[in-house]
N, C-alpha and C positions, 0 to 999 in steps of 0.2 A: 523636605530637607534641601538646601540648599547645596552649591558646589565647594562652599567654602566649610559650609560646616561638614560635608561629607568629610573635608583631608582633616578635619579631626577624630575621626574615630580611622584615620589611617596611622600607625607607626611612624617614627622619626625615619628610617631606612626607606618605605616606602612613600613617603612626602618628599624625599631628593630623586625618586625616581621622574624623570622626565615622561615617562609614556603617557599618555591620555590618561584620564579615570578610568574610562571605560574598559580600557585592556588592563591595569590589573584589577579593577572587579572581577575581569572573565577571568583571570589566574588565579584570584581567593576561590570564586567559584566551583573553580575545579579540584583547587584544592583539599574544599570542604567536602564534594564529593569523593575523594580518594580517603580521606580521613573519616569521614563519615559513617564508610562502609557501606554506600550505598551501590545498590547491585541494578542490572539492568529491569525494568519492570519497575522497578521503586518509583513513587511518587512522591515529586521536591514539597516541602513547604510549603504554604498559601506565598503570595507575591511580600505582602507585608511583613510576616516573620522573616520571609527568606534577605528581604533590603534590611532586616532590623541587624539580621546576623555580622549580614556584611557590613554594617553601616555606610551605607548606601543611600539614595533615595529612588524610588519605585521607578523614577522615568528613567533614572541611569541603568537599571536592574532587569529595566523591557528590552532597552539595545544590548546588554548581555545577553539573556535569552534569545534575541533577536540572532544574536551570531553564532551562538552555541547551536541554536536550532538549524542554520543552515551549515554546519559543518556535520549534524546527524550527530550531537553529543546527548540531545535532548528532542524530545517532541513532546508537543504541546496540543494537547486533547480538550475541544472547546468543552464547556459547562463540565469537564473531567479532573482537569489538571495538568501541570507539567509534571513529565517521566522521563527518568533515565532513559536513554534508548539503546535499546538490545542490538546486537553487533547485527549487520546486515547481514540480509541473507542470502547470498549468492547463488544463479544459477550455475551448476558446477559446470555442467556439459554445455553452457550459454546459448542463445539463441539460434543456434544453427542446431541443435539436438529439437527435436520434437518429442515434449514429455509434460507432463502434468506438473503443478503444485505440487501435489501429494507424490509424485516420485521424488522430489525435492527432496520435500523434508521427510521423508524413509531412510535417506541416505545420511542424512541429519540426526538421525533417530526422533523425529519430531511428528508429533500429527497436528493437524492441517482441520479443523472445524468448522461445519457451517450453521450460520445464521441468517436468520430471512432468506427460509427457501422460500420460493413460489416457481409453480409448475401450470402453465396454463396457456389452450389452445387458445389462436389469435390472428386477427388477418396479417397477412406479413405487409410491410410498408415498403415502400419505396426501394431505398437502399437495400432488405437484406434478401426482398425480392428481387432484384439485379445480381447481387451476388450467390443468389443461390439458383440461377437461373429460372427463378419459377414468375407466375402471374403476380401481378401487385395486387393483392387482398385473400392470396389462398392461402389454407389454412397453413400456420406454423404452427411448433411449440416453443414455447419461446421459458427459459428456463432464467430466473434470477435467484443469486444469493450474494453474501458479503460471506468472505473466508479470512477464519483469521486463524492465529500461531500464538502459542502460550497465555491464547485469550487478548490478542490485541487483533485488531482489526490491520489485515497486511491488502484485501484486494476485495473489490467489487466486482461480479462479473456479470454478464447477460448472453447467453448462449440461442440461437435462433437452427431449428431443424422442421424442414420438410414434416409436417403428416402423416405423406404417405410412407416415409421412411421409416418412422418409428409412432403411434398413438400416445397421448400424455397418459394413457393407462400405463402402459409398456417402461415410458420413462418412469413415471411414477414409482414402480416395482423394482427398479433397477439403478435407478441413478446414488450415486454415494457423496458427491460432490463435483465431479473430474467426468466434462462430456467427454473427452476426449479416451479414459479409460473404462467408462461404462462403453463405449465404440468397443475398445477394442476386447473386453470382455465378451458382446457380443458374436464380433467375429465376421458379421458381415452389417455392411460393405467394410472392407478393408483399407483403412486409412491408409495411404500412402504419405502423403506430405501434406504440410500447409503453406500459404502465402498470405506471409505478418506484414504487416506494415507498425512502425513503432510511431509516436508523436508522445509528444507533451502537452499536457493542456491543462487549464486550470477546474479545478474544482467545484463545481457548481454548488447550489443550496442542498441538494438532495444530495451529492455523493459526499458532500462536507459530513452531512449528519451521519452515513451509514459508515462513512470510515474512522467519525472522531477527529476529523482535522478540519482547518480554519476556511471558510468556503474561499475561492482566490489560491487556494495553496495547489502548488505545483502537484501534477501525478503524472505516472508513466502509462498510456494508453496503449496497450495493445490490441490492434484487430486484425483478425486474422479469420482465413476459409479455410478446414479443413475439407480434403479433394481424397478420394478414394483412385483406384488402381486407373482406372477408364479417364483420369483427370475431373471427372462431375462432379461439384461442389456438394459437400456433406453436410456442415454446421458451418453457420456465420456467429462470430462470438468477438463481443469487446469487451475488452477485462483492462478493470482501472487498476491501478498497483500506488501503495504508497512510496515513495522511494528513498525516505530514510529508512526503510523496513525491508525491500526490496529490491535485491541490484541483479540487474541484468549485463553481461557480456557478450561479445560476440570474438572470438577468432578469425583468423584475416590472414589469409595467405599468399 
């Protein structure tokens, strides 16, 4: 469809409008989403119905979604679909609280699900052996899963522990999803603090698939050591987050 036949299936009113095509497409769009009844989680249209609706054509209807998607009105799940996007989830007690996902979303009344756990001993590499001060090749347990909320995929995580600190038996029997609260369930050693470091970074082929999003597409990386009472590094853990799904704050005084 071209751009002249798209301003016929526009209104007289909306053909005097000066704006680009593309922004009021994105205000039909959103229109049809509040009239629609479409709730967060819901799944739009195939691309083709949804440019028929608006009369549109599909390349106009990608730079809509294109914008809608970076404003977090919508996200778009490869080989899945485009969905409404659920209100972000705010860290309440932000980045300067030390606390799990799942005390998150308790305070949310929400539970926190995982998928693709895997638990398994493994030589430690380079990096998580420096930050946990041990040997490069001694045994860790290195802990993977993808956590998701209402059944969307919201974070990837990979958690890395000493051995001799805990056996992948131990974890095995104990872990629920959250190193950090199987820690402190345990009870020793006793987390004190940790030191996050935050970045951005893009998406690679493997974290695209386990989260549903587009590989290239922006995520919020957190990595961080968890340090017990004496300051000695407990758990080395980098946890990817999507960030239309996930928002992080911090307080600043």
């Amino acid at each position: 469809m071209s751009e002249a036949e798209e301003q016929q299936h526009v209104d007289i009113s909306v053909q005097r409008d000066i704006r680009p095509l593309y922004v009021r497409a994105q205000e039909s769009l959103m229109h049809l989403l509040a009239k629609g009844g479409y709730r967060p989680g819901d799944r739009l249209p195939p691309e083709p119905e949804l440019a028929r609706q608006l009369g549109i054509s599909r390349a106009t209807l990608r730079e809509v979604l294109r914008a809608l998607e970076s404003q977090g009105v919508i996200v778009r799940r490869r080989g899945v679909g485009t969905f409404v996007n659920v209100p972000p989830i705010t860290v309440e007690g932000g980045l300067e609280v030390l606390e799990s996902l799942d005390d998150i979303m308790r305070r949310r009344h929400k539970t926190v699900h995982t998928r693709d756990l895997h638990i398994q001993v493994e030589a430690a590499l380079p990096k998580a052996a420096a930050r946990l001060h041990i040997e490069e090749g001694a045994p860790v347990v290195v802990i993977t899963r993808t956590r998701l909320v209402d059944g969307i995929p919201v974070a990837w995580m990979l958690d890395v522990l000493p051995a001799h600190l805990l056996s992948a038996e131990e974890v095995r029997l104990t872990f629920k999803g959250s190193v950090l609260e199987m820690l402190r369930r345990r009870g020793k050693p006793i987390i004190a603090y940790a030191h996050t470091n935050v970045l951005a970074v893009d998406a690679d082929e493997d974290l695209a698939r386990r989260l549903q999003v587009a590989e290239g597409h922006s995520l919020l990386f957190l990595e961080q050591v968890l340090y017990d009472e004496q300051s000695a590094p407990v758990a080395y853990e980098r946890h990817y987050f999507v960030p239309g799904l996930v928002r992080f704050h911090v307080i600043r005084k």
